[in-house]
C-alpha positions as CSV (number, residue, x, y, z in Angstrom):
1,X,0.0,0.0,0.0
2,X,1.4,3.5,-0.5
3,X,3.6,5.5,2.1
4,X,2.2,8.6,2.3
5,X,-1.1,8.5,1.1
6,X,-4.3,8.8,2.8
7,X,-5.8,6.2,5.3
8,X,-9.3,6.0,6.7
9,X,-10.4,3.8,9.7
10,X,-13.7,3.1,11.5
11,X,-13.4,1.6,15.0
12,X,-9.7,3.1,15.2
13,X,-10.2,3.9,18.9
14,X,-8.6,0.4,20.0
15,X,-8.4,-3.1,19.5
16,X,-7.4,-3.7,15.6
17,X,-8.2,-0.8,14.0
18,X,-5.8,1.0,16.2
19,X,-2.9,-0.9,16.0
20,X,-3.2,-0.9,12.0
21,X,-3.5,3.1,12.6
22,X,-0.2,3.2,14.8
23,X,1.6,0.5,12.1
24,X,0.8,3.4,9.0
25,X,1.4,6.4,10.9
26,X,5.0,4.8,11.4
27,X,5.1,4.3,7.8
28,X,4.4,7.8,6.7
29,X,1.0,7.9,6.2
30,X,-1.9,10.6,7.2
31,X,-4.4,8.7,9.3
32,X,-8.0,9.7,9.4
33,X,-9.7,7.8,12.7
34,X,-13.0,7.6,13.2
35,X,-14.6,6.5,16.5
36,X,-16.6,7.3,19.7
37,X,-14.0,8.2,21.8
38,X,-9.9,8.2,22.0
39,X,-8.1,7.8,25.6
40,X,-5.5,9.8,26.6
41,X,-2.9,6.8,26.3
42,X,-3.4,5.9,22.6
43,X,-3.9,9.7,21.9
44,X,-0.3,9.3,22.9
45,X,0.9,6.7,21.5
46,X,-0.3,8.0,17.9
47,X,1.5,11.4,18.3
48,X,4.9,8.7,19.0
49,X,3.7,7.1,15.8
50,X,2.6,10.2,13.7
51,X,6.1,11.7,15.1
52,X,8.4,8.2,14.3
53,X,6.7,7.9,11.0
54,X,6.7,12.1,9.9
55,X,3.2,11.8,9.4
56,X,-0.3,13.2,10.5
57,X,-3.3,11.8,12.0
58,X,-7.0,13.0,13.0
59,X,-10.0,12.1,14.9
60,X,-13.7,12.3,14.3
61,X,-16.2,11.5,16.4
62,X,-19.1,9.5,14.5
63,X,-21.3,6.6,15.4
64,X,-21.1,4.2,12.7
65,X,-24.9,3.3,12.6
66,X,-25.8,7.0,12.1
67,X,-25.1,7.4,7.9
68,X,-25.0,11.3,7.9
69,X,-22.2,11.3,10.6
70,X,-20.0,8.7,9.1
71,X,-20.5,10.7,5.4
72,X,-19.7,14.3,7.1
73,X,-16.5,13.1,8.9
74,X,-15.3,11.2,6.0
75,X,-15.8,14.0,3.7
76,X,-14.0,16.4,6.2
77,X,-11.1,13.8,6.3
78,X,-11.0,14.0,2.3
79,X,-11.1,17.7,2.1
80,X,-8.2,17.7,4.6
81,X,-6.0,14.6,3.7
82,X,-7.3,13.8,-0.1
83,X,-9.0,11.0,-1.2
84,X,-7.8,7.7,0.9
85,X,-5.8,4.5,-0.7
86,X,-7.4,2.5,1.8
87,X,-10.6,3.0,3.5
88,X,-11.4,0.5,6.8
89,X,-14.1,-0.4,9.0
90,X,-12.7,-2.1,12.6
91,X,-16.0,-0.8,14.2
92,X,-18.1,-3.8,15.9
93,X,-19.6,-5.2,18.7
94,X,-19.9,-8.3,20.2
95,X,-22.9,-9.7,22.8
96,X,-22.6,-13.6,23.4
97,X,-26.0,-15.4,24.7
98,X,-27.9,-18.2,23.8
99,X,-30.8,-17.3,21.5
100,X,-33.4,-18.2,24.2
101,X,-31.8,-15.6,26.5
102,X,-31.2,-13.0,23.9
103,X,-33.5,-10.0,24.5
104,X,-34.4,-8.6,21.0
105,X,-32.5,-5.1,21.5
106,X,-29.3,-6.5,21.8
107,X,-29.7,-8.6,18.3
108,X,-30.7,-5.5,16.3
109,X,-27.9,-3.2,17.9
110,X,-25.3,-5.9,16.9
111,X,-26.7,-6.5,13.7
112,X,-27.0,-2.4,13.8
113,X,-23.5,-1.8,14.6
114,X,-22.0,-4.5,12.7
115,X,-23.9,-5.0,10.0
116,X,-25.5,-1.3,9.3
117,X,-22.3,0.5,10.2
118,X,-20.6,-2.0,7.7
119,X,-23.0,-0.4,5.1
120,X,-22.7,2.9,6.2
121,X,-19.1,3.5,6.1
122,X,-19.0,1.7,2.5
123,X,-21.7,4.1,1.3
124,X,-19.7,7.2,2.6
125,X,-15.9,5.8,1.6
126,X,-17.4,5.0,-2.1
127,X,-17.4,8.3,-3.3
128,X,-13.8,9.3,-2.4
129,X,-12.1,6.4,-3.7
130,X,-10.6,6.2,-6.8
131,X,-8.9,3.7,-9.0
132,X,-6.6,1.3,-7.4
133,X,-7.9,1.8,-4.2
134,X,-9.1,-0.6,-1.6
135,X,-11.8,-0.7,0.9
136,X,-12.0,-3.5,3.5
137,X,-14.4,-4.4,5.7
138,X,-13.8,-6.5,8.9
139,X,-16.3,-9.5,9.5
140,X,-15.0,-12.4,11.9
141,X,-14.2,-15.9,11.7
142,X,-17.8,-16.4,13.2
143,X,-19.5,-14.9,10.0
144,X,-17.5,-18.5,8.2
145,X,-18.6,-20.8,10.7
146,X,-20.4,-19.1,13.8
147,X,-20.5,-20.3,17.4
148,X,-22.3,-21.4,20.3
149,X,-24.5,-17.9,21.7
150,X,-23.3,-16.4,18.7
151,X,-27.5,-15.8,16.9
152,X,-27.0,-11.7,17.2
153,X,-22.8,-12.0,16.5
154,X,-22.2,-14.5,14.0
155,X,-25.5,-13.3,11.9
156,X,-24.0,-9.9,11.7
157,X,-20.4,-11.3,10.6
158,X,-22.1,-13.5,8.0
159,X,-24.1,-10.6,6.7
160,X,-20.8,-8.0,6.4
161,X,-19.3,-11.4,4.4
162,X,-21.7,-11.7,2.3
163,X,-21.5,-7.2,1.5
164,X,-18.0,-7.6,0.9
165,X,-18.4,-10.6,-1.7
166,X,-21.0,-8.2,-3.6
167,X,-18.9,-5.3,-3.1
168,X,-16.0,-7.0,-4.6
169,X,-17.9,-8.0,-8.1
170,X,-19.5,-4.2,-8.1
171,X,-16.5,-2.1,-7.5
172,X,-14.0,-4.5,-9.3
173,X,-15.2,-2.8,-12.9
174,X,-14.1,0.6,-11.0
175,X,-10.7,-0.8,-10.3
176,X,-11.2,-0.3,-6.4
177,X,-10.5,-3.5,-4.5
178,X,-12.1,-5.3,-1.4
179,X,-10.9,-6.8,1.1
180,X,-13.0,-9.1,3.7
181,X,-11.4,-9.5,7.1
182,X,-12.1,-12.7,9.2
183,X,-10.3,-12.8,12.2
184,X,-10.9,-15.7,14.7
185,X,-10.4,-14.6,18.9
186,X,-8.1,-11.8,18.9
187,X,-7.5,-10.4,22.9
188,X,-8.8,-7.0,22.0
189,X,-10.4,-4.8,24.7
190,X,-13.5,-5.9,23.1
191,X,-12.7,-9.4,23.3
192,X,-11.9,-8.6,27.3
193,X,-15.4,-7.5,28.2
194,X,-17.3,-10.1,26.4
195,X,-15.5,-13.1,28.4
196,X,-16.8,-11.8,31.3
197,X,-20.3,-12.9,30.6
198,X,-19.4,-14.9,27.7
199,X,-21.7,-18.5,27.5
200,X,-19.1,-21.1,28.7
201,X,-20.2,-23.6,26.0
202,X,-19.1,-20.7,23.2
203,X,-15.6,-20.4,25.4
204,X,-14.8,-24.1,25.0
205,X,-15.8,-24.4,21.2
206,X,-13.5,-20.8,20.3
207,X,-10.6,-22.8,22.2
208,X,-10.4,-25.2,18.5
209,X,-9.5,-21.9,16.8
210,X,-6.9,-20.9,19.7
211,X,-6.5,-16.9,20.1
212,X,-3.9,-14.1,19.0
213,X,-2.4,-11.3,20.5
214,X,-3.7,-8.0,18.6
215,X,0.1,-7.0,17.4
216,X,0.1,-10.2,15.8
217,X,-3.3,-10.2,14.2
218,X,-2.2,-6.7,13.2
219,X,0.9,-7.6,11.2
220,X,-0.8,-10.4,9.2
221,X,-4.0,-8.4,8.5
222,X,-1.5,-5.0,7.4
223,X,0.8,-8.1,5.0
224,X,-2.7,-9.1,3.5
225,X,-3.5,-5.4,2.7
226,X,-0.4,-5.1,1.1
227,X,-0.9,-8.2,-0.9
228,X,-4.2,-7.1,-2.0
229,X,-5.6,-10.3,-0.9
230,X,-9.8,-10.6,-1.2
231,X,-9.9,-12.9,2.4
232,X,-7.7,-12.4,5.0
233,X,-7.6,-14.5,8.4
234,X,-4.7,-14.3,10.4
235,X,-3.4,-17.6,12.0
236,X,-2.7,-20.7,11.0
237,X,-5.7,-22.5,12.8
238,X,-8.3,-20.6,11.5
239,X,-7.4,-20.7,8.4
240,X,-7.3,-24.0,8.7
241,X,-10.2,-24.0,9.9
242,X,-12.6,-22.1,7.4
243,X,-10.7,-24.0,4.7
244,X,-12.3,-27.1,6.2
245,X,-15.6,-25.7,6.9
246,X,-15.9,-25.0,3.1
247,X,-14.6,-28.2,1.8
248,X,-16.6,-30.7,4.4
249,X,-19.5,-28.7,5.8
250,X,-21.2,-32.0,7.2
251,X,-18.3,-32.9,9.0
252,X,-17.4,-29.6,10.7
253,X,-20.2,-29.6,12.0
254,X,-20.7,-33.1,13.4
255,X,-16.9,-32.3,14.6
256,X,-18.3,-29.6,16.7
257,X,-21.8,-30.6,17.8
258,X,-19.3,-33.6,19.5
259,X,-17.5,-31.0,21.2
260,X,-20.5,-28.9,21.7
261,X,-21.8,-32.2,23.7
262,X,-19.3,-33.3,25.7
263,X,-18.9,-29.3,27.0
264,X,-23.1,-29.4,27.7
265,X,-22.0,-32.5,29.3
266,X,-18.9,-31.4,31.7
267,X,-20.9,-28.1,32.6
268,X,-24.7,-30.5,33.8
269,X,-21.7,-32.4,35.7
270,X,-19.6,-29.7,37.3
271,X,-23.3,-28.1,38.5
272,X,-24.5,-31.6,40.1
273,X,-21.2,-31.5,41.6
274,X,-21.4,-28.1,43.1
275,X,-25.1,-28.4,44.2
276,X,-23.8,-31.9,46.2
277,X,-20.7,-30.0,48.1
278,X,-22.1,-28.9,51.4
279,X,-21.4,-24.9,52.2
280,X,-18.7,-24.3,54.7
281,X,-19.2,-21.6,57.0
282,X,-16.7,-19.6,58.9
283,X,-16.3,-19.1,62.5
């Protein structure tokens, strides 16, 4: 991708999107973020980057699932920093729950956020990019395969997928390329908070895909983008993975509904267990 050109991100607050920011500042390139909020400690650590890299950066405030914010701060990013080479939506949500605990409002703001705001920034990027640029939406590994308490989740992911494909065949004519991100668990901020109330179940099953540290995920997804490759997963497992998912869908899935069993099974055992052991109270 080219030094010193132009650079727009969605979601660039943290997690991915922020670590691809701080990797093309260093590189020389003016970085337009777009988010809810920045923290005082990135804010930081982009000047470092900006400053290592002599380059430039901004910030705009936008929520992705309103259209008319996402269009106005990408068209004041243009007007200042020209038309980007690479235009990038990191922004996404996560809520993990089985379906029949799911309240309704959480599904549409994930499909809202992930799906919509996929949409949305697409819809306002279009217009500013020219020939040989690339726009690249990130889905997840889930919108491949999906997971256990993944109805709201892996329904967005497969949804953002399937833009991306069309995307690809409707701006391919224009000479602009796409890119569709599908990352398996990277230990993003985001990742963090969803543990915490995460279905167990959907813990054990993401184990078969393993996790990545966010620089790491960041360096494969940046050598993708340079490549100009159309799916990019980063790690060797989940590639693995969604290449076996496509080529024997019957026996992925029996694959997991064994492992989806035998964790139903150790979780009804472990509760027995802790319903028989007696409480123990101080003195």
């Amino acid at each position: 991708m080219t030094d010193g050109g132009h650079a727009l991100i969605s979601g660039a607050g943290s997690g991915l999107g922020f670590g691809i920011a701080l990797r093309l500042l260093r590189r020389g390139c003016r970085v337009s973020i777009l988010d809810l909020k920045l923290d005082s400690g990135r804010h930081q650590q982009l000047v470092s980057a900006a400053k290592a890299g002599k380059s430039q950066w901004q910030f705009f405030i936008a929520e992705i699932t309103e259209l008319d914010q996402v269009r106005q701060a990408i068209s004041t990013a243009v007007e200042h920093y020209g038309p980007p080479f690479l235009a990038l939506n990191c922004a996404g949500i996560l809520v993990n729950r089985a379906f029949t605990d799911l309240e309704p409002d959480d599904f549409h703001r994930v499909l809202d956020v992930n799906l919509n705001g996929s949409f949305h920034f697409a819809h306002a990027a279009l217009p500013h990019l020219q020939p040989g640029a690339r726009l690249a939406l990130v889905a997840s590994l889930a919108g491949l395969t999906s997971n256990y308490g993944y109805a709201a989740y892996g329904a967005s992911k497969f949804g953002v997928v399937g833009l991306a494909t069309t995307l690809r065949f409707e701006l391919q004519p224009q000479g602009i390329q796409v890119s569709c991100i599908c990352p398996a668990e990277i230990r993003t901020p985001m990742v963090a908070r969803e543990k915490r109330d995460a279905h167990p179940v959907s813990l054990e099953l993401r184990k078969v895909a393993g996790s990545m540290d966010v620089d790491s995920a960041c360096d494969q997804i940046l050598r993708g983008l340079d490549a100009g490759k159309w799916m990019i997963i980063p790690g060797v497992r989940p590639r693995l993975l969604a290449l076996f998912n496509r080529i024997l869908p019957g026996t992925f899935y029996r694959i997991c509904s064994l492992l989806l069993h035998r964790s139903l099974r150790r979780l009804d055992t472990n509760a027995k267990l802790q319903r028989k052991t007696p409480a123990v109270s101080g003195r």
